[in-house]
LODREN-861645 format. One record per residue (C-alpha): residue in one letter; x, y, z. Coordinates in steps of 0.02 Angstrom, whole numbers, plus 50000, padded with zeros to 5 digits. Layout:
N
{type:a	c1:X	c2:Y	c3:Z}
...
//
This chain:
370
{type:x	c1:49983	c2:49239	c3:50014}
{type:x	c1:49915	c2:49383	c3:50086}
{type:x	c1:49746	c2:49361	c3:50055}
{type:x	c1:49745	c2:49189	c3:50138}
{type:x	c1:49646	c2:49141	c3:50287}
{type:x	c1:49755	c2:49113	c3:50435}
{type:x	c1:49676	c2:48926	c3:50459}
{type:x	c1:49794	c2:48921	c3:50298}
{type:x	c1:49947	c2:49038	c3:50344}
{type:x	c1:50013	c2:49124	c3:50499}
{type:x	c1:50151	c2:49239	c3:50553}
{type:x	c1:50325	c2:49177	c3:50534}
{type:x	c1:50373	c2:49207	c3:50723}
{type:x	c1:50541	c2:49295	c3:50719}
{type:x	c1:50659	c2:49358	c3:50844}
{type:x	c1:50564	c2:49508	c3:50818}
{type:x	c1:50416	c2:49460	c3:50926}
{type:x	c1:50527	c2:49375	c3:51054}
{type:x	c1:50617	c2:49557	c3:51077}
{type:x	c1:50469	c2:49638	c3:51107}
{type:x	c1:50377	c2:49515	c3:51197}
{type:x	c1:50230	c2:49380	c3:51220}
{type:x	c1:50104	c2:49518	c3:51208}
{type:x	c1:50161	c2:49625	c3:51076}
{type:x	c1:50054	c2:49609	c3:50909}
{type:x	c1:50201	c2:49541	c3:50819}
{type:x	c1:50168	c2:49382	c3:50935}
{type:x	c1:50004	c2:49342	c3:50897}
{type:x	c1:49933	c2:49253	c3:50783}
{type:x	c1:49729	c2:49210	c3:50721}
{type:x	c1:49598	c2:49275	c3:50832}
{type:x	c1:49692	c2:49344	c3:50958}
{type:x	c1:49792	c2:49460	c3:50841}
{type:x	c1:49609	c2:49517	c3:50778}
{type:x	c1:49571	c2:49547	c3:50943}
{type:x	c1:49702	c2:49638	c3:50991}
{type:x	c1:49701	c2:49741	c3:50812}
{type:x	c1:49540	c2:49783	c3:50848}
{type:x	c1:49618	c2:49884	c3:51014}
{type:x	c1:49761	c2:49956	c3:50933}
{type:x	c1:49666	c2:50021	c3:50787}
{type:x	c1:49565	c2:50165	c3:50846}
{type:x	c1:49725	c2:50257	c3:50904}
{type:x	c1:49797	c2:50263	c3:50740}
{type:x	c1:49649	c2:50328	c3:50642}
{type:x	c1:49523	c2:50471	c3:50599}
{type:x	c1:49517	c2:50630	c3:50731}
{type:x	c1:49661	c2:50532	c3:50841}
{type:x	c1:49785	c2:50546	c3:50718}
{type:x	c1:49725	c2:50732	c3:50694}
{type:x	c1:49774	c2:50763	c3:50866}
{type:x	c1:49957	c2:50707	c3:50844}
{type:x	c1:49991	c2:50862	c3:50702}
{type:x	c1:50030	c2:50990	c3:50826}
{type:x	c1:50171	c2:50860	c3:50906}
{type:x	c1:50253	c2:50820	c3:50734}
{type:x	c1:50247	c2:51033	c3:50690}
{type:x	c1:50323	c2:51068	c3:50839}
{type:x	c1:50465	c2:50910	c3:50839}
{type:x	c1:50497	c2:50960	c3:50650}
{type:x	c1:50550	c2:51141	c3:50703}
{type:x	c1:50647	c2:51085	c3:50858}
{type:x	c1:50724	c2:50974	c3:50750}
{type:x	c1:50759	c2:51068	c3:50597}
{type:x	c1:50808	c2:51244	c3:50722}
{type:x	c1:50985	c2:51143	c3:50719}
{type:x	c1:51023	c2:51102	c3:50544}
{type:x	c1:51153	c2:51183	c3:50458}
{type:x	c1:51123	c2:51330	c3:50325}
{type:x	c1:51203	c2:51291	c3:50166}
{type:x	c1:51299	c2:51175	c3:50233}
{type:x	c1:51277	c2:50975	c3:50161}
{type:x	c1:51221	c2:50842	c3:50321}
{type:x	c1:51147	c2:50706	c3:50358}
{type:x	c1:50952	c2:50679	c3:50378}
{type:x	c1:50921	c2:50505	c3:50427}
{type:x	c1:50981	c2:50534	c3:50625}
{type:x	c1:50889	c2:50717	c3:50638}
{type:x	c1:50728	c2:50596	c3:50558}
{type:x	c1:50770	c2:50465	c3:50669}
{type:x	c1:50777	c2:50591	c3:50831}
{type:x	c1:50618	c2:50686	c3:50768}
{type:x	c1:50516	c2:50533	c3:50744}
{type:x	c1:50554	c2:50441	c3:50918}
{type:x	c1:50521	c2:50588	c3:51009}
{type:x	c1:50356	c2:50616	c3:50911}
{type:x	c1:50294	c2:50426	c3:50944}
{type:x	c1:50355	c2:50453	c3:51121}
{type:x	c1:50226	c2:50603	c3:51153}
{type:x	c1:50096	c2:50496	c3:51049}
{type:x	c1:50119	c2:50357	c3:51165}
{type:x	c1:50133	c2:50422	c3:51338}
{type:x	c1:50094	c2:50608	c3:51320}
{type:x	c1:50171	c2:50744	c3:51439}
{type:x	c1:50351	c2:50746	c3:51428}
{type:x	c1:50454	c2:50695	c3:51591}
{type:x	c1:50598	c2:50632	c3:51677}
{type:x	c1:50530	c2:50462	c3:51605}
{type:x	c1:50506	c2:50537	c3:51436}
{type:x	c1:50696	c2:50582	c3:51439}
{type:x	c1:50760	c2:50405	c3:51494}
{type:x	c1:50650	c2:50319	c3:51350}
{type:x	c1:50751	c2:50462	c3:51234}
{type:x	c1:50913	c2:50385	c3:51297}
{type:x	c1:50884	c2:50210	c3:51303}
{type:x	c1:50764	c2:50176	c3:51160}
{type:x	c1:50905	c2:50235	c3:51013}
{type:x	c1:51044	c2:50079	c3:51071}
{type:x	c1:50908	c2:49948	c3:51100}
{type:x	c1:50819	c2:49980	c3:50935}
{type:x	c1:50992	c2:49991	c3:50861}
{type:x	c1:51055	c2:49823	c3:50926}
{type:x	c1:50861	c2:49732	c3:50915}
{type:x	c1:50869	c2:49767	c3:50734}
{type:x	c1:51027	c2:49674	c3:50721}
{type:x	c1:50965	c2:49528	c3:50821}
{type:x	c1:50814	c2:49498	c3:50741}
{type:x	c1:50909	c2:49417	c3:50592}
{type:x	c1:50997	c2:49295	c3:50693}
{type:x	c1:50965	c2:49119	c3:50766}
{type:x	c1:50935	c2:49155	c3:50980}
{type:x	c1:51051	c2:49067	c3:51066}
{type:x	c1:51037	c2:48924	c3:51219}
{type:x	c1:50954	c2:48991	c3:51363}
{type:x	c1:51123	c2:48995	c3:51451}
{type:x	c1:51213	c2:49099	c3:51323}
{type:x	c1:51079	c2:49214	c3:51291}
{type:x	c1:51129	c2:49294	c3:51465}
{type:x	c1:51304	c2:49346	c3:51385}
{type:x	c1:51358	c2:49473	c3:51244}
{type:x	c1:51234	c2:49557	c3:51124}
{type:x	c1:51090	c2:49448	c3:51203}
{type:x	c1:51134	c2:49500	c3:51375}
{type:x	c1:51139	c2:49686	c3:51335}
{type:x	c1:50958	c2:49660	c3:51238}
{type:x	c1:50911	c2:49592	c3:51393}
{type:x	c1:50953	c2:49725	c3:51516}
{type:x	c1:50898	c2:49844	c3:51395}
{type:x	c1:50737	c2:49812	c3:51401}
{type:x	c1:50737	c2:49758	c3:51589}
{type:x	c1:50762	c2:49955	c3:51582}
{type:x	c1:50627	c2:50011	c3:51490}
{type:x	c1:50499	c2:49882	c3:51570}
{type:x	c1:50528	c2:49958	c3:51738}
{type:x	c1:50515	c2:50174	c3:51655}
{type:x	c1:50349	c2:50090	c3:51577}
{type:x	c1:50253	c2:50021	c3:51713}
{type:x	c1:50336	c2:50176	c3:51808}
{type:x	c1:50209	c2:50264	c3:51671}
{type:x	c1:50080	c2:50151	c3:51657}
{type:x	c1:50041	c2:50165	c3:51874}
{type:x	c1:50065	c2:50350	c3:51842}
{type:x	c1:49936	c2:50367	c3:51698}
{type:x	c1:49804	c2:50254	c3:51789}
{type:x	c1:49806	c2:50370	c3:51934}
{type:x	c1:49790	c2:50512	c3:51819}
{type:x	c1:49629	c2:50631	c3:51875}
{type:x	c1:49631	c2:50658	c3:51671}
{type:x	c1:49645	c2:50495	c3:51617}
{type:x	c1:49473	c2:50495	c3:51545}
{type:x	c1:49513	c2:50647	c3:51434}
{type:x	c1:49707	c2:50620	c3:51381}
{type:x	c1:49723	c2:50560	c3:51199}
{type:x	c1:49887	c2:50468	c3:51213}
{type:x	c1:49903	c2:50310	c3:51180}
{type:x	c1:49947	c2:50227	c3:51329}
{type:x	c1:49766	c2:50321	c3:51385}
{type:x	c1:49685	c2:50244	c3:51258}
{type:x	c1:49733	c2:50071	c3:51282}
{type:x	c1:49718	c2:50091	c3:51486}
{type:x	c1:49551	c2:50137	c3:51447}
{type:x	c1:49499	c2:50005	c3:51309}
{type:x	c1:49424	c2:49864	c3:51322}
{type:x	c1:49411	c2:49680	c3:51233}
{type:x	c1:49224	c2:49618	c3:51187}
{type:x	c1:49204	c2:49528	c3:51322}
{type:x	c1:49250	c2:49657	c3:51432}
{type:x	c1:49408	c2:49626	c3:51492}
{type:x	c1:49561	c2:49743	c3:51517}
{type:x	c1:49743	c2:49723	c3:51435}
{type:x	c1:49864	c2:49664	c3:51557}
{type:x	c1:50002	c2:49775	c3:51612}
{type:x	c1:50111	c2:49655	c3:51553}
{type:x	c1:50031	c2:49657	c3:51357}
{type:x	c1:50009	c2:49854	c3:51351}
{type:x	c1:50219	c2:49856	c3:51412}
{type:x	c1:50256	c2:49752	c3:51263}
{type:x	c1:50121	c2:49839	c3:51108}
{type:x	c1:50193	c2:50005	c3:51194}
{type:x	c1:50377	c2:49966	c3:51163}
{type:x	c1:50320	c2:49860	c3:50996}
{type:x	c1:50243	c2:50054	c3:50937}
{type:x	c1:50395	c2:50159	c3:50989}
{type:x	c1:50524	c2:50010	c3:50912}
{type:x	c1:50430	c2:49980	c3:50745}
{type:x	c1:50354	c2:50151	c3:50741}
{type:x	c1:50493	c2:50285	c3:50707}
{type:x	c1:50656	c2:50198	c3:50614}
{type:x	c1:50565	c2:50146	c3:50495}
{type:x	c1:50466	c2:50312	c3:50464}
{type:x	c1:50647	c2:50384	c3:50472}
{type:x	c1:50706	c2:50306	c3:50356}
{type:x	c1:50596	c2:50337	c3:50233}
{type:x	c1:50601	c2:50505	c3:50278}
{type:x	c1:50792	c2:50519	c3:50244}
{type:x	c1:50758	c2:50417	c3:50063}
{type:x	c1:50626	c2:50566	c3:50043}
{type:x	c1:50766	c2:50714	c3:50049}
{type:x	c1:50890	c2:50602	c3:49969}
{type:x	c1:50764	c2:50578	c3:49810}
{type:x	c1:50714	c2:50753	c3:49794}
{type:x	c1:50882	c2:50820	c3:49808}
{type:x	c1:50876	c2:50734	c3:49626}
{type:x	c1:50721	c2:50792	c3:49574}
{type:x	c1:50729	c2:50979	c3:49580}
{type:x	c1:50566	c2:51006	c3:49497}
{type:x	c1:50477	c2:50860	c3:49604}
{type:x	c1:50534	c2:50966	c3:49748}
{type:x	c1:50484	c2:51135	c3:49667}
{type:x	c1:50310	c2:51069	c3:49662}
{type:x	c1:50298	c2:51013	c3:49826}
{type:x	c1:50349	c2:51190	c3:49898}
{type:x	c1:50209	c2:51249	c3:49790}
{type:x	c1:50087	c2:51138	c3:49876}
{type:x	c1:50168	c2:51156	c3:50032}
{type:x	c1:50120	c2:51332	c3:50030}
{type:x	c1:49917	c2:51292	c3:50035}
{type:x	c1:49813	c2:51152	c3:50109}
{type:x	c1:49830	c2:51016	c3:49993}
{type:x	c1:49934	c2:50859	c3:49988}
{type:x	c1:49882	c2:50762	c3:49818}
{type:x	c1:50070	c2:50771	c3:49771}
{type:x	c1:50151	c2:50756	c3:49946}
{type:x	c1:50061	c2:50590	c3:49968}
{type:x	c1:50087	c2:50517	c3:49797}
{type:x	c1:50274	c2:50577	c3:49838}
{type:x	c1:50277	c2:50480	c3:50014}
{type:x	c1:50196	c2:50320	c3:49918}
{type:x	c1:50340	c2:50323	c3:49763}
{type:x	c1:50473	c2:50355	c3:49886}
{type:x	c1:50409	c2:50176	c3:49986}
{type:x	c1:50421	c2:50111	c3:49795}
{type:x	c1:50563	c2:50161	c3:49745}
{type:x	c1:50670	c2:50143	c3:49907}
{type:x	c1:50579	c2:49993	c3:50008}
{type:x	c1:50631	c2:49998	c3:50196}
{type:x	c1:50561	c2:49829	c3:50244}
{type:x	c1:50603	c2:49728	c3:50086}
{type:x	c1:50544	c2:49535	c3:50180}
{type:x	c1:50358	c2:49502	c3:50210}
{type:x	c1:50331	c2:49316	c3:50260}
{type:x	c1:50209	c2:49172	c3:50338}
{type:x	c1:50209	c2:48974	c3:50389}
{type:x	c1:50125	c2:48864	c3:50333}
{type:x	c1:50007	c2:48761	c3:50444}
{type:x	c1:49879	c2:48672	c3:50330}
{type:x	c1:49948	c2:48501	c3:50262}
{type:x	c1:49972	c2:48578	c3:50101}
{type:x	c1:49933	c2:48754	c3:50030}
{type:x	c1:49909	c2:48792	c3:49857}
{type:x	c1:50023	c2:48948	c3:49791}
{type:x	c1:49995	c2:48961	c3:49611}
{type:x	c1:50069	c2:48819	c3:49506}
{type:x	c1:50158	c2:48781	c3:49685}
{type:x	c1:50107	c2:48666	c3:49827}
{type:x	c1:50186	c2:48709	c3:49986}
{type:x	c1:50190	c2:48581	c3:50135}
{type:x	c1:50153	c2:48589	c3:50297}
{type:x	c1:50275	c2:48681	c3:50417}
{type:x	c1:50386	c2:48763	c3:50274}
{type:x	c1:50397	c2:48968	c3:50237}
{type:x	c1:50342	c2:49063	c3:50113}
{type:x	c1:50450	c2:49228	c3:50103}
{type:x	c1:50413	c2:49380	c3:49970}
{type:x	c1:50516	c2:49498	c3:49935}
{type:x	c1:50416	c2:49686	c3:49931}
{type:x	c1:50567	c2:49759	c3:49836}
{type:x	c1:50548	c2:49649	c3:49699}
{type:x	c1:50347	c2:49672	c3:49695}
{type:x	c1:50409	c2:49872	c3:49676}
{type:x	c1:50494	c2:49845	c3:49563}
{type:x	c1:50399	c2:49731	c3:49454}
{type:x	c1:50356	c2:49805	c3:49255}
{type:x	c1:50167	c2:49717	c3:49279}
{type:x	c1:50120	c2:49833	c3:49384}
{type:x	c1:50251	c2:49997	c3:49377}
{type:x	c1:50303	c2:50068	c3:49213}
{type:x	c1:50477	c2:50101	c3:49217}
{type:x	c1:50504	c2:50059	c3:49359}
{type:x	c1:50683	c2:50140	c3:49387}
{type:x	c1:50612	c2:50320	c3:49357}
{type:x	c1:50563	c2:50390	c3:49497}
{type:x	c1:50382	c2:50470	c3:49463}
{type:x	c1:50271	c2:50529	c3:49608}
{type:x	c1:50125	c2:50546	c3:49469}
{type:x	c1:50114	c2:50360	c3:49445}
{type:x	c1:50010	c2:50355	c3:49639}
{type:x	c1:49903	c2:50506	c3:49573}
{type:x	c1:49743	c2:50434	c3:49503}
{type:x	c1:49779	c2:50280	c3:49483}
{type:x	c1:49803	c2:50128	c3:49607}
{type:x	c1:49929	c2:50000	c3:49578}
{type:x	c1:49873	c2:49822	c3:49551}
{type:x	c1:49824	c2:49723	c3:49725}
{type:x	c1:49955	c2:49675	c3:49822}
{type:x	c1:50084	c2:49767	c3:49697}
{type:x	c1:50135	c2:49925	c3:49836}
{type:x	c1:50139	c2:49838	c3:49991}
{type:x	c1:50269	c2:49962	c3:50095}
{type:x	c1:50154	c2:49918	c3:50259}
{type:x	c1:50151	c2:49733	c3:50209}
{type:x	c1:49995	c2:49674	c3:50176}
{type:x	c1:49835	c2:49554	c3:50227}
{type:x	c1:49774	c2:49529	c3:50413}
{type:x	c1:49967	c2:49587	c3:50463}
{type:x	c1:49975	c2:49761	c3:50383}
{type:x	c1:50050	c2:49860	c3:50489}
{type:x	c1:49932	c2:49936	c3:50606}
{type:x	c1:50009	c2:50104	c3:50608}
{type:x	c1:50008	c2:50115	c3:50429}
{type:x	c1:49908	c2:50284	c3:50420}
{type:x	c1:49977	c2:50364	c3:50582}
{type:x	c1:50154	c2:50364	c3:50471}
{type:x	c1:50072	c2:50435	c3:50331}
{type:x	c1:50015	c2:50563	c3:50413}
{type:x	c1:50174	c2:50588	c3:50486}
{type:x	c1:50286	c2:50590	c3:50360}
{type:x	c1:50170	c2:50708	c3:50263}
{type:x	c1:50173	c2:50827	c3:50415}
{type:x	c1:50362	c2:50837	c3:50425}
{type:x	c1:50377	c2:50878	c3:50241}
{type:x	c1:50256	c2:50997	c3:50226}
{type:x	c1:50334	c2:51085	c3:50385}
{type:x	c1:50509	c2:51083	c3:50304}
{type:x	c1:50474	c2:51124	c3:50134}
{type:x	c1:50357	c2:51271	c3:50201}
{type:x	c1:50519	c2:51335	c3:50307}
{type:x	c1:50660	c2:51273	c3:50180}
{type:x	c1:50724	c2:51271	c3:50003}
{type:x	c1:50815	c2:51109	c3:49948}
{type:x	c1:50996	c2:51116	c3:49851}
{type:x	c1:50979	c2:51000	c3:49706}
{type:x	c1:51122	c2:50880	c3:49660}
{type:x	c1:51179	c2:50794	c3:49499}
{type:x	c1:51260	c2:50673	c3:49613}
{type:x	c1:51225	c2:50475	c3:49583}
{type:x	c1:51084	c2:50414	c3:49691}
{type:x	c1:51116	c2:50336	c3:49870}
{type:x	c1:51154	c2:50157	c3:49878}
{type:x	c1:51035	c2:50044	c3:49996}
{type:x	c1:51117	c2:50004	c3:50158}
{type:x	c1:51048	c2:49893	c3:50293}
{type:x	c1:51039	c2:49911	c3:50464}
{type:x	c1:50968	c2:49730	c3:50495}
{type:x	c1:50799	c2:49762	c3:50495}
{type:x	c1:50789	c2:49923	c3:50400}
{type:x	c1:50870	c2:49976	c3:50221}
{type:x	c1:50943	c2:50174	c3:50243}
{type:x	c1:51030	c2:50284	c3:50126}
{type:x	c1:51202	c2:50219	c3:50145}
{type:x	c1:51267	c2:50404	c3:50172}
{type:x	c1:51121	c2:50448	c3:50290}
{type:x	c1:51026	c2:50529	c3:50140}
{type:x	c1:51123	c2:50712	c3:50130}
{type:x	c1:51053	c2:50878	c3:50093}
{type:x	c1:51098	c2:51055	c3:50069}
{type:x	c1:50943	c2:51172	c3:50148}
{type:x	c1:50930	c2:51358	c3:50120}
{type:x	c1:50792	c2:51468	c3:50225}
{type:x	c1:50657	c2:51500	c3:50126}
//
């Protein structure tokens, strides 16, 4: 499925895209989603990632300056806090009074968008009423604090040398030379900060809530936290999207008059859903699968389309590396600062939060200063 042309296959278009918008990449489908990859790319990648370290060191110990010593909490809303205010700087830069109304607002219209995305939208009339109505106003809200930003930033003196995001995409430009729309870059920037920090949050939370269990997992990591490297940190962060899959549904519609799927034929107009979890947990390509083993991602890849936490094919998730590179930043940065309480306690059951699966206790630690 994944590796099929999109003459073949395209995006099941869920409520997802209709929450953030006709110009969010979640919308698009064949060459304008390559198009507009090809803009969103270059923020998320090589020395512009780089530049985002000092903003996830200093959120990390802002954050983690108000957890409780020896005493057991909860990491998935401190994770969920720390990320949205680290893809906030990353996407508009200098903090503000707009800064603090997205750090208000965003929370409760992520929280009820994730829920929404899993149901059928109602009539036109209706959708003005209830949940939909509140969605609505929501993001009338945050439309008006982002072109607020977006008039700001183009009348910027610096513009030419800021390396946020919305700077980067006010700046790019589409092979034939046109410019986004400040209707499109409203909708990818909202897409980034909605799809780019529960997710990493969550995983983030399943990372404490896993090594809580594995005392010497963690032991090692403090090790290499105290260096440069991060062979283990990253193998860590990729078994921890194994083991614990956030987004468990990858999907795509058909729109050839029949596609071949295997031993299956699949008609025109019907869905093909996978389920990543399943993929994870699949003996083919993971030994074991139930053990949770951080060494199994050092060497040696997995089998194609086997690990697919960032789903996979022309959709992977175009900010695949940027949470990566966070989430190896924020654990370095606690376990340099930290020391971990183990547990014999059973593991955290999956819980889901509509578009997400959390630690159903919010994936509790103990912490001791290191």
């Amino acid at each position: 499925m994944f590796a099929a042309s999109t003459d073949d296959l395209v995006n099941i278009q869920p409520n997802l895209s209709r929450v953030l918008g006709p110009g969010s990449v979640f919308a698009l489908d064949r060459q304008q989603h390559r198009d507009r990859r090809k803009l969103l790319t270059p923020p998320f990648h090589g020395r512009s990632i780089k530049s985002y370290q000092r903003i996830i060191e200093e959120e990390t110990l802002r954050e983690a300056s108000r957890w409780p010593i020896g005493q057991e909490f909860r990491t998935l809303e401190p994770m969920n806090r720390l990320t949205l205010n680290v893809i906030l700087r990353a996407v508009f830069g200098a903090q503000g009074t707009e800064f603090e109304e997205l750090r208000r607002l965003v929370p409760g219209w992520v929280t009820l968008a994730s829920r929404l995305v899993l149901l059928p939208r109602p009539s036109s009339g209706l959708a003005r009423y209830g949940p939909w109505g509140r969605l609505a106003l929501a993001r009338r809200q945050l439309d008006e604090i982002i072109y607020r930003l977006i008039e700001k930033a183009r009348a910027a003196t610096d513009l030419g040398e800021r390396s946020d995001i919305l700077a980067l995409l006010l700046r790019s430009r589409c092979d034939d030379g046109s410019a986004m729309s400040d209707a499109e870059i409203c909708d990818e920037l909202l897409t980034l900060v909605g799809a780019g920090h529960e997710t990493t949050a969550s995983t983030l939370a399943w990372a404490f809530e896993r090594l809580r269990r594995h005392p010497a997992i963690a032991t090692a990591l403090a090790a290499e936290a105290a260096g440069e490297g991060n062979q283990l940190r990253q193998a860590t962060i990729c078994e921890v999207q194994r083991a614990r899959t956030v987004i468990d549904m990858a999907g795509r519609r058909v729109v050839t008059a029949m596609f071949e799927l295997g031993q299956w034929r699949v008609p025109q107009d019907y869905s093909i859903l996978i389920s990543i979890a399943s993929l994870h947990g699949n003996t083919r390509a993971f030994c074991e699968p139930d053990r949770f083993d951080p060494d199994r991602f050092i060497g040696d890849r997995p089998l194609n389309f086997a690990w697919l936490p960032f789903g996979g094919g022309t959709r992977r998730c175009v900010g695949a590396t940027f949470a990566n590179f966070e989430m190896d930043v924020v654990l370095r940065t606690v376990l340099r600062h930290f020391i971990l309480d183990a547990t014999t306690d059973p593991g955290e059951k999956m819980h889901s939060r509509g578009v997400a699966y959390t630690p159903k206790d919010g994936g509790r630690i103990v912490l001791q200063r290191r």
